[in-house]
PASE-153997 format. One record per residue: residue number from 0; x, y, z of N, C-alpha, C in turn. Coordinates in pm, whole numbers. Example, Ala and Ser with C-alpha at 12.3 -4.5 7.8 and 13.67 -1.06 7.14 Angstrom:
BEGIN
+------+--------+--------+--------+--------+--------+--------+--------+--------+--------+
| resi |    n_u |    n_v |    n_w |   ca_u |   ca_v |   ca_w |    c_u |    c_v |    c_w |
+------+--------+--------+--------+--------+--------+--------+--------+--------+--------+
|    0 |   1319 |   -569 |    780 |   1230 |   -450 |    780 |   1320 |   -330 |    780 |
|    1 |   1285 |   -225 |    708 |   1367 |   -106 |    714 |   1290 |      3 |    787 |
+------+--------+--------+--------+--------+--------+--------+--------+--------+--------+
END
This chain:
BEGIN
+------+--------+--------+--------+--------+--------+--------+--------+--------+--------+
| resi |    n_u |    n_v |    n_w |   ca_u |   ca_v |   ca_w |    c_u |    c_v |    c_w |
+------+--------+--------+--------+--------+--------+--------+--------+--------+--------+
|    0 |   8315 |  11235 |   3575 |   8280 |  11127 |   3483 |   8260 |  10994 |   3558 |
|    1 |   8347 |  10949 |   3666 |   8350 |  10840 |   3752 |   8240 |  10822 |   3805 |
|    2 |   8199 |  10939 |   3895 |   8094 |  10989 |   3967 |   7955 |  10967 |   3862 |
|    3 |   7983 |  11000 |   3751 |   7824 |  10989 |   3682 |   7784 |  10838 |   3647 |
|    4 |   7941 |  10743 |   3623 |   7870 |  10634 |   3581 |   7817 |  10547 |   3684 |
|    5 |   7921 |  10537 |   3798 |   7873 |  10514 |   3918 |   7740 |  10535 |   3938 |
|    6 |   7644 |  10668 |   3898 |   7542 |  10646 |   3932 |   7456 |  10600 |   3884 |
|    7 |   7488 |  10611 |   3725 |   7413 |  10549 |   3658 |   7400 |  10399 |   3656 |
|    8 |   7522 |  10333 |   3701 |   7524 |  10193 |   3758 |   7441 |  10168 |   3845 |
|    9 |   7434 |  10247 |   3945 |   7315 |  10214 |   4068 |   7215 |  10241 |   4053 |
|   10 |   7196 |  10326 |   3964 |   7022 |  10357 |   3889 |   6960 |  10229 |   3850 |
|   11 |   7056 |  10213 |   3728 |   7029 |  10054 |   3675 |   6974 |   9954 |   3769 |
|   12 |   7085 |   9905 |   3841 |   7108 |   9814 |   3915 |   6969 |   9802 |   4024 |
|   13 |   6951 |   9910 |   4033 |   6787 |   9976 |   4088 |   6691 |   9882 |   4075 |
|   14 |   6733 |   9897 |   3944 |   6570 |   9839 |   3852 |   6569 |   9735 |   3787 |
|   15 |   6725 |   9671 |   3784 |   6704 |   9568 |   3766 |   6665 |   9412 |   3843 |
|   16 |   6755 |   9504 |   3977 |   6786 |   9402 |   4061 |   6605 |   9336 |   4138 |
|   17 |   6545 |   9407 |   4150 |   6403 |   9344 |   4165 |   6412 |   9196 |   4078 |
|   18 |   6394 |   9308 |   3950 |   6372 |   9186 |   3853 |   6439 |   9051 |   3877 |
|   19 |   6536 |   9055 |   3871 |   6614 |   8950 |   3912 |   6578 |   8831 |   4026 |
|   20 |   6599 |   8911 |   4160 |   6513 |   8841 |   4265 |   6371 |   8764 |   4226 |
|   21 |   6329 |   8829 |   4192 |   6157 |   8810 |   4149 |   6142 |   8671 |   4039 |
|   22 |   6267 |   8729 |   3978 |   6264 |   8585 |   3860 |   6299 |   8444 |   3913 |
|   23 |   6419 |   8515 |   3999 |   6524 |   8357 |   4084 |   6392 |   8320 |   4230 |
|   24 |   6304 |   8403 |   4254 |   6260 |   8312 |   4330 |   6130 |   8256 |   4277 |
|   25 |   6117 |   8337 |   4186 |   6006 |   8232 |   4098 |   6060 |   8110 |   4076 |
|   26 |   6154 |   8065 |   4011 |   6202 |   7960 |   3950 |   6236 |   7893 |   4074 |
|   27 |   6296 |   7912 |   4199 |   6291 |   7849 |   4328 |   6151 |   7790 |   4303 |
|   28 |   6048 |   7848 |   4356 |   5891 |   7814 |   4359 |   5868 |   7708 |   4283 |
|   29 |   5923 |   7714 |   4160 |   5834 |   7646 |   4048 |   5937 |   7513 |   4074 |
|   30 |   6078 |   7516 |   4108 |   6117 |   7376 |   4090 |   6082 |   7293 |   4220 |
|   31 |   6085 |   7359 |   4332 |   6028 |   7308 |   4458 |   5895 |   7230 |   4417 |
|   32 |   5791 |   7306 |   4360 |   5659 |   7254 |   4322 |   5656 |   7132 |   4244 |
|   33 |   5740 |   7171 |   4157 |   5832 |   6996 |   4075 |   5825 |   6898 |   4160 |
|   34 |   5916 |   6951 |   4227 |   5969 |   6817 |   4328 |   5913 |   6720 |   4432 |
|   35 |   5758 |   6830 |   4409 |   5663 |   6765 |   4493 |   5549 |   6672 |   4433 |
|   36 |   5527 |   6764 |   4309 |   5421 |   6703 |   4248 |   5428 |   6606 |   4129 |
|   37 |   5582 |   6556 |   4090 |   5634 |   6495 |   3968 |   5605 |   6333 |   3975 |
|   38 |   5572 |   6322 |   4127 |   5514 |   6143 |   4149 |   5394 |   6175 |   4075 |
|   39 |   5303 |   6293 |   4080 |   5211 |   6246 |   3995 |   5195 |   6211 |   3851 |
|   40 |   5310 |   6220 |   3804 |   5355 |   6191 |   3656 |   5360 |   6076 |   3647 |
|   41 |   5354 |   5951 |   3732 |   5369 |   5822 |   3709 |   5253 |   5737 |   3621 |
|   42 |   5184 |   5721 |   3654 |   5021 |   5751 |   3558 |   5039 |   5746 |   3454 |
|   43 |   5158 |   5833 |   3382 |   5142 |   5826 |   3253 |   5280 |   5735 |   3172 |
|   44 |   5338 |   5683 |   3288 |   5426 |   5548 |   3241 |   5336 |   5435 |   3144 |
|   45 |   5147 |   5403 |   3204 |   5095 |   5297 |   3120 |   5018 |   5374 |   3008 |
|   46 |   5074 |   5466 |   2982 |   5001 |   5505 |   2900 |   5134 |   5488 |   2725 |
|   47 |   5080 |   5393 |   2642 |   5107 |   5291 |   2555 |   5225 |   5428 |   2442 |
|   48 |   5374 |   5388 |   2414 |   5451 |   5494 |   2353 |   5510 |   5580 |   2471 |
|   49 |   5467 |   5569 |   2566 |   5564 |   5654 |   2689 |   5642 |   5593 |   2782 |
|   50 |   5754 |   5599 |   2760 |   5832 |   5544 |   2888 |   5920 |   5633 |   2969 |
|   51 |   5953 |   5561 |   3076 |   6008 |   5670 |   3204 |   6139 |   5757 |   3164 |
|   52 |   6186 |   5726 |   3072 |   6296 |   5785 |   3029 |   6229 |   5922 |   2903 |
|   53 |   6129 |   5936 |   2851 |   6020 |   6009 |   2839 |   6034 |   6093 |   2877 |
|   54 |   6032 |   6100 |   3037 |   5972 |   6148 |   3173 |   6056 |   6244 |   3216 |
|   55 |   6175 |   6113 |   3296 |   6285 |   6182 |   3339 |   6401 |   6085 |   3313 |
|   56 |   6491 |   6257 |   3267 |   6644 |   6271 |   3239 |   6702 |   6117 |   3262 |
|   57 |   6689 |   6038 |   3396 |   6752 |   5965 |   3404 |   6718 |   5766 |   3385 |
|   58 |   6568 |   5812 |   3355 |   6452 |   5726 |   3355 |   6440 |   5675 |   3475 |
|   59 |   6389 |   5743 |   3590 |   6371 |   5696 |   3713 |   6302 |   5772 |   3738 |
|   60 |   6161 |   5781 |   3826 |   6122 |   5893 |   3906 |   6184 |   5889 |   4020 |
|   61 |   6147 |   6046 |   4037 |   6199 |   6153 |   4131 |   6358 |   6207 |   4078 |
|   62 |   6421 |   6161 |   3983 |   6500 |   6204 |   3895 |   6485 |   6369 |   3850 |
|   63 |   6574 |   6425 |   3761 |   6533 |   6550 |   3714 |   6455 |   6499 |   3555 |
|   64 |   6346 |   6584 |   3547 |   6258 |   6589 |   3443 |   6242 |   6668 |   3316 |
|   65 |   6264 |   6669 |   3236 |   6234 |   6699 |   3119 |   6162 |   6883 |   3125 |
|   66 |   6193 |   6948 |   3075 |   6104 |   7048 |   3142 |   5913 |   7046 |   3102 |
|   67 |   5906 |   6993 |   2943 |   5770 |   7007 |   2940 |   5695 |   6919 |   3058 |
|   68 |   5754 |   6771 |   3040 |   5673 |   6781 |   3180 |   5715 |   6814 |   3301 |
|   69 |   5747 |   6904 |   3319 |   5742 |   6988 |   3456 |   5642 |   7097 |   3466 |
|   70 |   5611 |   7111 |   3342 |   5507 |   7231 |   3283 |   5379 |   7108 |   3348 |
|   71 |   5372 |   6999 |   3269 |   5264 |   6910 |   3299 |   5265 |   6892 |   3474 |
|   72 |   5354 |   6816 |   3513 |   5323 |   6841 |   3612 |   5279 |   6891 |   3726 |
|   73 |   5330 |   7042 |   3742 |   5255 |   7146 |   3791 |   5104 |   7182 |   3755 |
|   74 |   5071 |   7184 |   3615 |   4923 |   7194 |   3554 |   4868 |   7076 |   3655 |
|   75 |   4914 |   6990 |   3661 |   4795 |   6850 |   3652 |   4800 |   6842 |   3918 |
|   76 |   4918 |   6930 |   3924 |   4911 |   6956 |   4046 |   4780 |   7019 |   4091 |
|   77 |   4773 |   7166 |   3995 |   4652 |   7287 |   4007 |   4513 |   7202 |   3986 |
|   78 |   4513 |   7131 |   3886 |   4376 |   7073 |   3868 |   4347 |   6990 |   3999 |
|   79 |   4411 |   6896 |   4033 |   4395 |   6773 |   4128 |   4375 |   6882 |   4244 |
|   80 |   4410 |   6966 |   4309 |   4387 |   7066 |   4411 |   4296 |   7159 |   4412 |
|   81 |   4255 |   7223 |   4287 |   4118 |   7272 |   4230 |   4012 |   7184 |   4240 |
|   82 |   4015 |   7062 |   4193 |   3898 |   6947 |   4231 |   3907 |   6883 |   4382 |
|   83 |   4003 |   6889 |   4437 |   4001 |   6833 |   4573 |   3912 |   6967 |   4647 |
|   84 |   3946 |   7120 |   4609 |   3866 |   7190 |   4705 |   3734 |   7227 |   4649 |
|   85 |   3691 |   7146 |   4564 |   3521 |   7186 |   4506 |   3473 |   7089 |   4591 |
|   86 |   3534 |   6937 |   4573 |   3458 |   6818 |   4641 |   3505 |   6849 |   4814 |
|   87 |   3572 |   6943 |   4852 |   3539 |   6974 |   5020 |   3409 |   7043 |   5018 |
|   88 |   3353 |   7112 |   4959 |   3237 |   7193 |   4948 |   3108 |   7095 |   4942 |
|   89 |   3140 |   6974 |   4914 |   3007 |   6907 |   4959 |   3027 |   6785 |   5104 |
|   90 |   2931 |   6740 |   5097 |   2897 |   6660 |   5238 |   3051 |   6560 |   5224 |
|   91 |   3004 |   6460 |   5080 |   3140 |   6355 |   5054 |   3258 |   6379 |   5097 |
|   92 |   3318 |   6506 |   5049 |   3435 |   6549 |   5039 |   3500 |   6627 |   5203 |
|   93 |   3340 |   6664 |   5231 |   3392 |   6715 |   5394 |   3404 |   6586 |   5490 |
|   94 |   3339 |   6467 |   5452 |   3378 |   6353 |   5534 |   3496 |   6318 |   5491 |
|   95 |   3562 |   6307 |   5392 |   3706 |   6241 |   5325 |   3798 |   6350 |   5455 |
|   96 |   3770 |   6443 |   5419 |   3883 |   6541 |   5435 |   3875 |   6569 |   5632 |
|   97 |   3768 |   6540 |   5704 |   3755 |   6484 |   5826 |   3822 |   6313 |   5836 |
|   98 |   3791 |   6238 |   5753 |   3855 |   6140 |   5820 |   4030 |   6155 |   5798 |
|   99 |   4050 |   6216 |   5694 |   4242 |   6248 |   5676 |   4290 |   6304 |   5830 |
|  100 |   4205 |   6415 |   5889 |   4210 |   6490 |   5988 |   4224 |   6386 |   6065 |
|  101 |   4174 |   6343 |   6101 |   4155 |   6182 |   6237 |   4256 |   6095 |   6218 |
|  102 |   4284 |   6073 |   6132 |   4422 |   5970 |   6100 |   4522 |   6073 |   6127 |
|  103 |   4578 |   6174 |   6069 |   4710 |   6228 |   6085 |   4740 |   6312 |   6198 |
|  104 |   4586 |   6333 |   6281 |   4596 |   6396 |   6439 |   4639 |   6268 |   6506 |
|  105 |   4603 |   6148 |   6476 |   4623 |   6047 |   6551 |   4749 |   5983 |   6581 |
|  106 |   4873 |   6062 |   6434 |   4986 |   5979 |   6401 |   5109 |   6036 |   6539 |
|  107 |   5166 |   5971 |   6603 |   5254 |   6037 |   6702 |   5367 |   6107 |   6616 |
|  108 |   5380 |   6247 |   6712 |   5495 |   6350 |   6638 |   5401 |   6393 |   6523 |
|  109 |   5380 |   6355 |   6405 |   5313 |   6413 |   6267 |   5205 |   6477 |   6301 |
|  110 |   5127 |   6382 |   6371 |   5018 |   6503 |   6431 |   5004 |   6629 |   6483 |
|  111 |   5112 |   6658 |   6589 |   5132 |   6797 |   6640 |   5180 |   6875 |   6525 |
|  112 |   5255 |   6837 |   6433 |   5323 |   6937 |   6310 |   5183 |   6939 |   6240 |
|  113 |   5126 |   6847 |   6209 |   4973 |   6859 |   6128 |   4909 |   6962 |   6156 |
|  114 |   4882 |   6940 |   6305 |   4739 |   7030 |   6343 |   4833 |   7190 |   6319 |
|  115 |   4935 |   7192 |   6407 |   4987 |   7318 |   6395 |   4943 |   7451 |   6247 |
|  116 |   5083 |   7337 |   6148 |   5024 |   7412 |   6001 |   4918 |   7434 |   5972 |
|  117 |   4810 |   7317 |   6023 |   4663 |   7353 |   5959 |   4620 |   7421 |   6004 |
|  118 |   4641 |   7479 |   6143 |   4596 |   7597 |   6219 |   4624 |   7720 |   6165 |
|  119 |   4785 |   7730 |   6111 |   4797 |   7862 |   6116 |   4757 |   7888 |   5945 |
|  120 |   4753 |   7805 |   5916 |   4698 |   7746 |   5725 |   4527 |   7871 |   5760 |
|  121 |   4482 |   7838 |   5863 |   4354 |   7841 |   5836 |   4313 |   7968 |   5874 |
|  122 |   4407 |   8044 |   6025 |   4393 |   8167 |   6049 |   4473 |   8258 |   5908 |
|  123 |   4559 |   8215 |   5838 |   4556 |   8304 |   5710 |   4464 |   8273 |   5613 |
|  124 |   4458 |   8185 |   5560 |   4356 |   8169 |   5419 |   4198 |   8201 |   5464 |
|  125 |   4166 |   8197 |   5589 |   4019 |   8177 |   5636 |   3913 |   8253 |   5557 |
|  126 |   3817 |   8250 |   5477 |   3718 |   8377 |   5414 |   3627 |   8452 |   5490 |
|  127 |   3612 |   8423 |   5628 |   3493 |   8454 |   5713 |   3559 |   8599 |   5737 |
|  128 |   3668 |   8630 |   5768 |   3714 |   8770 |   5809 |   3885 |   8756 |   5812 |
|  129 |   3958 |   8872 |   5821 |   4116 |   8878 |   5800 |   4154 |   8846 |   5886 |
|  130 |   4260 |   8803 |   5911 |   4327 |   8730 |   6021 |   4417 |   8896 |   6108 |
|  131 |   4425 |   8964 |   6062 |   4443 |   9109 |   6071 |   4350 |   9222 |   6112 |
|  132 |   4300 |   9236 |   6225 |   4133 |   9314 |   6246 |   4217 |   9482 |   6263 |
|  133 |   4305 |   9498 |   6262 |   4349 |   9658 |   6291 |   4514 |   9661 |   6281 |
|  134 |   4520 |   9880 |   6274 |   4677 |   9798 |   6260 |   4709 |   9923 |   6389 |
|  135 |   4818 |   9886 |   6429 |   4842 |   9954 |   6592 |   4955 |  10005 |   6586 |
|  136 |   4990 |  10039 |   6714 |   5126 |  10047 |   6729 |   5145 |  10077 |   6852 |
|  137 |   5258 |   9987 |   6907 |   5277 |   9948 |   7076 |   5409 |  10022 |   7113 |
|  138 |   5411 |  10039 |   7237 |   5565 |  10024 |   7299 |   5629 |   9916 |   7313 |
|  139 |   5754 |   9843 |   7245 |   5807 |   9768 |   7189 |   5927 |   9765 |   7084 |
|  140 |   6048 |   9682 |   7149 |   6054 |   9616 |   7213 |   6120 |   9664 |   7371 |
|  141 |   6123 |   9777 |   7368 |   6131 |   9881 |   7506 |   6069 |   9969 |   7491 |
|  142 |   6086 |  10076 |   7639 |   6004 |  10185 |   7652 |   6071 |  10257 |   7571 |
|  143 |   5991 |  10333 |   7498 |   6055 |  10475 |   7423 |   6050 |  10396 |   7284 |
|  144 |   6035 |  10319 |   7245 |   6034 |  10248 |   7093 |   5938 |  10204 |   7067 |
|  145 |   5862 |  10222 |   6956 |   5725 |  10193 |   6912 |   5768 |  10070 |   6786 |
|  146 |   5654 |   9963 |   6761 |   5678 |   9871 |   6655 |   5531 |   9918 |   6622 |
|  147 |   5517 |   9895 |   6451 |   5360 |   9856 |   6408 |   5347 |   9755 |   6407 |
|  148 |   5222 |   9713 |   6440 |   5186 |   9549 |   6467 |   5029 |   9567 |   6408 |
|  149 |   4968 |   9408 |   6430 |   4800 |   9389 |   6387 |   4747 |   9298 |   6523 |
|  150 |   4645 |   9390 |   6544 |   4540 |   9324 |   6622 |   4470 |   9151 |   6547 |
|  151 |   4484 |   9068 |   6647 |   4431 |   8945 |   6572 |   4314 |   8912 |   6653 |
|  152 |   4323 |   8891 |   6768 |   4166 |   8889 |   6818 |   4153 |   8940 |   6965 |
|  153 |   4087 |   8912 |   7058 |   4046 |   9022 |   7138 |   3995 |   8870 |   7228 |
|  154 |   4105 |   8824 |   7326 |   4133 |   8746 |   7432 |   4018 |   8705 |   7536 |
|  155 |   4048 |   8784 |   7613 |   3975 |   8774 |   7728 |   3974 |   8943 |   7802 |
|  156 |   3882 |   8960 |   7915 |   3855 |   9083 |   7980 |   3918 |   9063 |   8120 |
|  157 |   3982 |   9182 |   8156 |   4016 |   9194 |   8297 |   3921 |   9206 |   8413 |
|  158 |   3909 |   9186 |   8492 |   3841 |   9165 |   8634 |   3719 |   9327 |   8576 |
|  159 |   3792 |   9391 |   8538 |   3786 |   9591 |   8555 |   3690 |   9626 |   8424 |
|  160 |   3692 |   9483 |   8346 |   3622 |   9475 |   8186 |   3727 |   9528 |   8068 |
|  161 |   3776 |   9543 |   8120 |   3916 |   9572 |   7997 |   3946 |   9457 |   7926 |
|  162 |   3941 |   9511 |   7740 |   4026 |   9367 |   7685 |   4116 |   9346 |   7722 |
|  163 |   4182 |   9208 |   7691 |   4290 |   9180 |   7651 |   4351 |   9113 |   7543 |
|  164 |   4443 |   9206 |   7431 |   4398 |   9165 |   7281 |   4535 |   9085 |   7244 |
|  165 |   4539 |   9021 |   7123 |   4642 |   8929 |   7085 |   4669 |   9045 |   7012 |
|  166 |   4817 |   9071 |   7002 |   4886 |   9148 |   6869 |   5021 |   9089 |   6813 |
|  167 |   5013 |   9065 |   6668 |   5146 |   9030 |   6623 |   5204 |   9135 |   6543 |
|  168 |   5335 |   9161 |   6598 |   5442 |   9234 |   6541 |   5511 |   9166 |   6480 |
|  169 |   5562 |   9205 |   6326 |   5604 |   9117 |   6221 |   5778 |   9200 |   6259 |
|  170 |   5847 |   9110 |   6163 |   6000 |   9145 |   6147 |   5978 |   9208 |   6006 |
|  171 |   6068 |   9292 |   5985 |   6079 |   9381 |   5859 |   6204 |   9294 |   5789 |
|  172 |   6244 |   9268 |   5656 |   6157 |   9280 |   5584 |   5992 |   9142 |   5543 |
|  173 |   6070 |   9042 |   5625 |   5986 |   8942 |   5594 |   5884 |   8920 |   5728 |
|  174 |   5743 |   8960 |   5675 |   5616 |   9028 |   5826 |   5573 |   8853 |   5799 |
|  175 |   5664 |   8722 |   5778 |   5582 |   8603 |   5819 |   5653 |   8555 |   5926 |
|  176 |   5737 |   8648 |   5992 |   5780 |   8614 |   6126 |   5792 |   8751 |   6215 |
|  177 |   5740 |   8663 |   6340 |   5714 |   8792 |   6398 |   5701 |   8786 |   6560 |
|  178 |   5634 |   8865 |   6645 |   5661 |   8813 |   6806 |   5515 |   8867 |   6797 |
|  179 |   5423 |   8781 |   6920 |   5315 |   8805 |   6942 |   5298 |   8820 |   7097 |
|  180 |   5214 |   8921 |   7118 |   5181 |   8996 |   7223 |   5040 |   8992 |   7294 |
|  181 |   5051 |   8991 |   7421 |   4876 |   8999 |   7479 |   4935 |   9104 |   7561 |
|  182 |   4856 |   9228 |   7534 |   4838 |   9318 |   7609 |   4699 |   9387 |   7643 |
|  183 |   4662 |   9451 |   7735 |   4541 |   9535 |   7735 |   4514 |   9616 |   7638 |
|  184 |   4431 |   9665 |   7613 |   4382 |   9762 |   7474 |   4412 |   9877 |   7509 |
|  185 |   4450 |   9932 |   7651 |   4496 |  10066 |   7672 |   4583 |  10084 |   7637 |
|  186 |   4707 |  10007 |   7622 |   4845 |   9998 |   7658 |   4876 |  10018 |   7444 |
|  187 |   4751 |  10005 |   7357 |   4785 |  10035 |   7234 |   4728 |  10126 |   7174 |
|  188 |   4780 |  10194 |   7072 |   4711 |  10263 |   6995 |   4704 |  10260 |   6859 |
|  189 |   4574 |  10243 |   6781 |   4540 |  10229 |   6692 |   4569 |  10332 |   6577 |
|  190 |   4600 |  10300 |   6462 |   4622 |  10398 |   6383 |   4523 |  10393 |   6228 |
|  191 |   4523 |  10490 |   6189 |   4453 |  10527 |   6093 |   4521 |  10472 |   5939 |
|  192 |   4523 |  10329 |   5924 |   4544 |  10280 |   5821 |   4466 |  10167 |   5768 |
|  193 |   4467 |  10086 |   5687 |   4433 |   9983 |   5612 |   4501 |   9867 |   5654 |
|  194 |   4488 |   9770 |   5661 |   4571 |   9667 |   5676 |   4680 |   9636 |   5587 |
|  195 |   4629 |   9625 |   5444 |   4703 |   9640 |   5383 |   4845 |   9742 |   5333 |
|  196 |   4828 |   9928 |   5409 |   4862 |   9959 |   5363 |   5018 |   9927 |   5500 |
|  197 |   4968 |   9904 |   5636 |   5008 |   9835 |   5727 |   5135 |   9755 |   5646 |
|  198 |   5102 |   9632 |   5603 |   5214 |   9528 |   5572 |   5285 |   9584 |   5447 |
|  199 |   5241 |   9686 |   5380 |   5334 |   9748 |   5268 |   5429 |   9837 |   5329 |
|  200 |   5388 |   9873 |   5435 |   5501 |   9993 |   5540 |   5574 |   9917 |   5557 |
|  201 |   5574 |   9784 |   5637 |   5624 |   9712 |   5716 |   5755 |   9642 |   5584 |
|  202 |   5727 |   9548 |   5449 |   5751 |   9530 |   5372 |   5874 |   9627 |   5331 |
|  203 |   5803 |   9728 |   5308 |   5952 |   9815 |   5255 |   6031 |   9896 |   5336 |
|  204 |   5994 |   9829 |   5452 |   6144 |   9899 |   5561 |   6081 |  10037 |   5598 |
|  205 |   5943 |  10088 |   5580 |   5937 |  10195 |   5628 |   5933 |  10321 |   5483 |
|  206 |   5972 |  10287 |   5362 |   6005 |  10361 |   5312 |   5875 |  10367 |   5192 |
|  207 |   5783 |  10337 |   5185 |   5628 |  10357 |   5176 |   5555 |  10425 |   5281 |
|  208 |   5539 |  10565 |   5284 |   5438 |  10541 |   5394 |   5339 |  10531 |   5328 |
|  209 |   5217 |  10538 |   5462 |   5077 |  10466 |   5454 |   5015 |  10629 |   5376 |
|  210 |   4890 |  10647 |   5354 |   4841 |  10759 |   5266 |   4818 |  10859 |   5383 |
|  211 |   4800 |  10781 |   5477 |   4732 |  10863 |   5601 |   4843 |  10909 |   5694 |
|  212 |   4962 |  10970 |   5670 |   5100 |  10936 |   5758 |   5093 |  11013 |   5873 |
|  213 |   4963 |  11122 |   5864 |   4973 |  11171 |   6007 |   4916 |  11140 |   6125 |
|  214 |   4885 |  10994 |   6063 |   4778 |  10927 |   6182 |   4906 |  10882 |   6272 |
|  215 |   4982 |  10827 |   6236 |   5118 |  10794 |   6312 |   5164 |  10929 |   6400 |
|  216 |   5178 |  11050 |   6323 |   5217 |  11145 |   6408 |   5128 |  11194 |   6516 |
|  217 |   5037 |  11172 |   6534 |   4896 |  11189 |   6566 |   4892 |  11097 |   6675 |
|  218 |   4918 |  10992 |   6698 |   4957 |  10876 |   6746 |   5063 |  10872 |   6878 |
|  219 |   5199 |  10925 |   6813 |   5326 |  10936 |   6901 |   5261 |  11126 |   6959 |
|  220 |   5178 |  11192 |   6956 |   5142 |  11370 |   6983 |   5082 |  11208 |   7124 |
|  221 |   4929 |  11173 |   7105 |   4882 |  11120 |   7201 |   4946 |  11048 |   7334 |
|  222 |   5037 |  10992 |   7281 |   5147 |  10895 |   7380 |   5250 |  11052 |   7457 |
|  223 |   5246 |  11140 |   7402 |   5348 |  11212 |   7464 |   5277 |  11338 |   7575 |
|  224 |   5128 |  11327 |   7567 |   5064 |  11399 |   7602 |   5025 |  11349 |   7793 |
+------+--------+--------+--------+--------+--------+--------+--------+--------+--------+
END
């Protein structure tokens, strides 16, 4: 009897406990986003019947807020960021958003953190192609131990014409940190997956495999041969 509820506790607990996470870090997300975007609520201090106590809890901004407008606020975040990236799409908006670039490369210290994020901002969001061109798998982080990793681009050539390719190996469970590698293209082998189905392996500890799972076995047959 012990034994059954016990399991049925961890059954539960199974299926709930996602939920849970999923909810608490939503609500992380959403109050962080608050906290950023609630100066833009000021605006509506002159607007005639509203005052800051209205606003927020304590009538002060940057105070805690009321929740509807926190609802507002976030909305009126999406729009102002939705219209800021239509007007990059023309000439105007690509000069605005070049001269921001020139000022905050220029600022000492802020600049290096600037360019950085915007760099790595740009090798993920980029639309021209994935920041992910293959998915591999190396010897790493010793001999006899294999990691899956993604090919990101393809370096430079050896004297002999051999690449030499960038690869990042992510940490399980969270693949936005990770160790990156330049090795020759011999030294890896490519496997028969998706990229995507790649960071869902990686994601759940291994316990997804990919559709194709004998490309891996297929993989470690080649290396042993």
């Amino acid at each position: 009897m012990l034994g059954r509820t016990r399991r049925n506790f961890f059954t539960g607990l199974a299926v709930v406990l996602p939920v849970i996470i999923s909810i608490g870090v939503a609500l992380w997300l959403f109050n962080q986003a608050v906290a950023v975007s609630d100066i833009l609520l000021f605006p509506f201090r002159f607007i005639p019947g509203i005052e800051l106590s209205d606003i927020w809890k304590d009538g002060k901004p940057g105070t805690d807020l009321f929740f509807g407008w926190k609802v507002v606020a976030i909305l009126e975040a999406v729009v102002l960021t939705g219209l800021l990236g239509f007007l990059t799409r023309y000439y105007i908006g690509k000069k605005l958003v070049q001269l921001m670039d020139y000022i905050l490369l220029n600022v000492p210290l802020l600049g290096k953190i600037y360019g950085t994020v915007k760099q790595v901002n740009q090798a993920f969001t980029s639309e021209k192609k994935s920041s992910f061109q293959q998915v591999i798998m190396v010897e790493f982080p010793r001999k006899g131990l294999y990691s899956v990793g993604f090919v990101t681009a393809e370096q430079v050539k050896t004297d002999e014409g051999e690449s030499i390719i960038s690869i990042f190996v992510p940490t399980t469970p969270n693949p936005t940190t990770g160790f990156l590698l330049l090795l020759p293209e011999s030294k890896v082998v490519k496997l028969d997956m998706s990229v995507a189905e790649g960071i869902k392996y990686i994601v759940s500890l291994g316990a997804v495999p990919p559709e194709n799972a004998s490309g891996i076995q297929a993989a470690f047959k080649s290396q042993a041969a």
